[in-house]
Residue, then its C-alpha position, 0 to 999 in steps of 0.5 A: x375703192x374710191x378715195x379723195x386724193x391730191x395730185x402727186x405734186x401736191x403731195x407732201x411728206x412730214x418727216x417721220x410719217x408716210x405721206x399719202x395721197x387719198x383717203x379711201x371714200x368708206x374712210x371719209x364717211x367714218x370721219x364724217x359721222x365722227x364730225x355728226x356725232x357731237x351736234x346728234x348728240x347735242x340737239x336730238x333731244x332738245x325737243x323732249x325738255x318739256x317732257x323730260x322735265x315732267x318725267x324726270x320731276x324737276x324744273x326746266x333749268x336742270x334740264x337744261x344743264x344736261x345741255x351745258x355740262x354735255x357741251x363742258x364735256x365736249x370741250x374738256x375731252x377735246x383739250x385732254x384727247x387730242x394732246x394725248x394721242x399726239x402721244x399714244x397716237x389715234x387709234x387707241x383714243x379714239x376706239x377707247x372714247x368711242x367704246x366709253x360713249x356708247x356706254x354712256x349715250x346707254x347710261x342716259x337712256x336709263x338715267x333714274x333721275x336728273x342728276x344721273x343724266x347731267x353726270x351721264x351727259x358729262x360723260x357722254x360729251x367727253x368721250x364723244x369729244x374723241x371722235x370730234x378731235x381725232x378726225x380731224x387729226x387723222x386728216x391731218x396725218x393723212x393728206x395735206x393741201x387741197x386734198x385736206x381742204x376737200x376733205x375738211x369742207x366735206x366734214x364741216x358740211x356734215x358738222x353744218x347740217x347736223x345740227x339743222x337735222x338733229x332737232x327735226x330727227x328728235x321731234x319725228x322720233x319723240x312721239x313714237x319713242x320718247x325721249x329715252x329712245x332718242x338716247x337708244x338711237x344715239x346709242x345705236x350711232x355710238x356703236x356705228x362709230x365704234x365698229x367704223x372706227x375699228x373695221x375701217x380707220x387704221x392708225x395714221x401717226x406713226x410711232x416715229x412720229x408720236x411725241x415722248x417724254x410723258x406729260x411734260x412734253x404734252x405741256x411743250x407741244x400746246x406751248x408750241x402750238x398755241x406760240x404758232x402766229x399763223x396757227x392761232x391766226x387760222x384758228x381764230x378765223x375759224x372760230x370767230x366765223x363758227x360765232x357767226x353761225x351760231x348767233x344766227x342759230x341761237x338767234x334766228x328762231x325769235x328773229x324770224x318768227x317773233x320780230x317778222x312773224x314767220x309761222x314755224x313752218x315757214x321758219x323750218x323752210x328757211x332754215x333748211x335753206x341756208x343749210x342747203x346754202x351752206x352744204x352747197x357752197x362747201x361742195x363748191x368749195x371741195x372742188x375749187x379748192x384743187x385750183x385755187x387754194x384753201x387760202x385764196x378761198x378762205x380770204x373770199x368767203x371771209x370777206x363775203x362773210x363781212x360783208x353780209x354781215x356788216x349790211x344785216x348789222x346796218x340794216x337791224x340798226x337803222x330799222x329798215x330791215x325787212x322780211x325779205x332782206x333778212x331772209x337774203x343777208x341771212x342765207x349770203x352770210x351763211x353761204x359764206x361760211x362755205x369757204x372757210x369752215x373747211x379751209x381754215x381748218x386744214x390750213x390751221x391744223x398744217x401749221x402744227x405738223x408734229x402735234x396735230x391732235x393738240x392743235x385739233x384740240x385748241x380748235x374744237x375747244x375754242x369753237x365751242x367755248x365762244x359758242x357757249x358765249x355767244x347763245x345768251x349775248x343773241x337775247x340781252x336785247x329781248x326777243x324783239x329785236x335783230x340788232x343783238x344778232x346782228x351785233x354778234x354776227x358782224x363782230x365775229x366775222x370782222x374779228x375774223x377777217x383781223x386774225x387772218x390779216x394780221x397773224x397770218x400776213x406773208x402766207x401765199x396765197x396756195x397754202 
């Protein structure tokens, strides 16, 4: 079968573990739907509030929590699943969450009334939290260096795309079948994830490798983790450069529409676009990875991120942006991204060889507690301006160039 693979002599092993060198293709395309399944889940069925809020009697706000406590959920089942596999190891966690999504993605179909599908949700995003941890770390268990950056940029570019496509997917799915029946869909890919987990993911941690000593040791390996400077320093570049992404996502629709009177459907074409650019530039990075280095790679995209950013931010605050020059800023600043999803990731979770699933853990939950922050910061300034957007977009890329510089100093530059 065809796999993504390292050359031999960039093969490492950890001790207690059998290293390998690739990972079967089949095997990459489980991992990334595990990587699509949270932001499917999350954005489907944004489309049907208006509907669901009039089916189910209640107001637009409830509504919306399902949205919030799905994304609590997400972020709590990754801080509680990834330290734990680190010791009953990746297999059973991941096929007992997958099981429990499938179960609860059903639940929402058929939630009675609002409450239900908030509780459902919660639940929902908790179990789907395995599959987001846990793929990464099961990367992590199995091929390091380059090979791992190729892999990881593969699955940031689903994890990219799958938020742009989601909405667009509920909307064509709305009509015909509601928005319960975007919940059957999610279902139906709850149990592909389920079956690929079982029939093609085998356990990648070996017992010999898997921490003892029950809760206490759990405690030990995060203190361990979250001690790691160069760990906390890559997984902030990560995190901080995912607030980029998600200001200009929770931001570029009024942006764009409200502020430089863009029709929807033109709106739809240029957000299509800068996930073209974005999917583009981690292939790219896939293949430049091998010869140059995730960490070379990393220092240009964020640099590139910055930069763009920083001339959006002059631009938005000096009001002399135009259409033209916010659709070119916009779509170089999220082509940046491209090289450093993918690379900060890997060389992040390297950094914590014998807890990969807590360090997995402090990744996830931290790009998705910063982007619960950053969505209602994009509309303190009301819906016409860019500067608020521009704002979080420039902060977050340049606290990201910080954590690299200064908590990752002494790193070569082909780690």
């Amino acid at each position: 079968m065809p796999s993504l693979s390292t050359p031999p002599s960039r093969t490492e092993t950890r001790p207690g573990r059998t290293a390998t060198r690739s990972l079967p293709v089949l095997a990459v395309l489980v991992l990334a739907l595990l990587s699509a399944i949270a932001p499917l889940a999350t954005d489907m069925y944004l489309p049907g509030f208006p509907t669901m809020a009039d089916e189910l009697g209640t107001d637009a706000a409830s509504v919306q929590l399902t949205l919030t406590t799905f994304m609590a959920g997400l972020a709590i089942g990754q801080l509680v699943i990834g330290p734990l596999s680190d010791r009953w190891g990746r297999r059973r966690p991941l096929l007992i969450g997958a099981a429990v999504c499938v179960i609860a993605s059903a639940l929402c179909a058929v939630a009675p009334n609002v409450g239900a599908l908030i509780a459902f949700r919660f639940l929902q995003g908790f179990a789907g939290a395995a599959g987001v941890v846990l793929g990464r770390a099961i990367v992590a268990d199995t091929v390091r260096g380059a090979a791992a950056a190729r892999i990881f940029s593969v699955l940031m570019t689903i994890g990219g795309i799958a938020p742009v496509v989601a909405p667009l997917l509920g909307g064509a799915l709305l009509g015909p079948v509601g928005w319960r029946g975007v919940f059957v869909v999610l279902t139906v890919l709850a149990l592909v994830m389920l079956a690929g987990s079982f029939f093609v993911l085998r356990e990648s941690l070996p017992a010999s490798a898997r921490q003892g000593g029950g809760l206490a040791a759990t405690f030990r390996g995060a203190r361990t983790v979250l001690s790691n400077r160069q760990f906390l320093g890559y997984t902030l570049a990560f995190v901080f450069s995912f607030g980029t992404l998600f200001g200009y996502i929770s931001a570029s629709p009024f942006v764009l529409q409200t502020v430089f009177g863009l029709s929807s459907g033109w709106f739809s074409v240029a957000f299509a676009a800068n996930a073209a650019g974005v999917t583009v530039a981690s292939l790219l990075n896939a293949r430049l990875v091998g010869r140059f280095g995730p960490r070379r790679l990393l220092v240009l995209g964020l640099g590139s991120l910055a930069t763009w950013s920083f001339l959006l931010f002059v631009l938005a605050v000096t009001g002399t942006l135009a259409l033209w020059s916010v659709l070119v800023l916009l779509w170089l600043t999220i082509f940046s991204l491209g090289f450093v999803m993918g690379n900060a990731t890997s060389l992040a979770i390297a950094q914590t060889p014998s807890a990969a699933g807590t360090g997995s853990a402090v990744i996830g939950a931290g790009q998705f507690a910063l982007a619960a922050v950053v969505s209602p910061l994009v509309g303190l300034g009301g819906e016409g301006t860019a500067v608020p957007m521009a704002i979080v977009m420039v902060v977050s890329a340049v606290v990201s160039v910080l954590a690299l510089a200064f908590l990752t100093r002494g790193a070569t530059s082909r780690d």
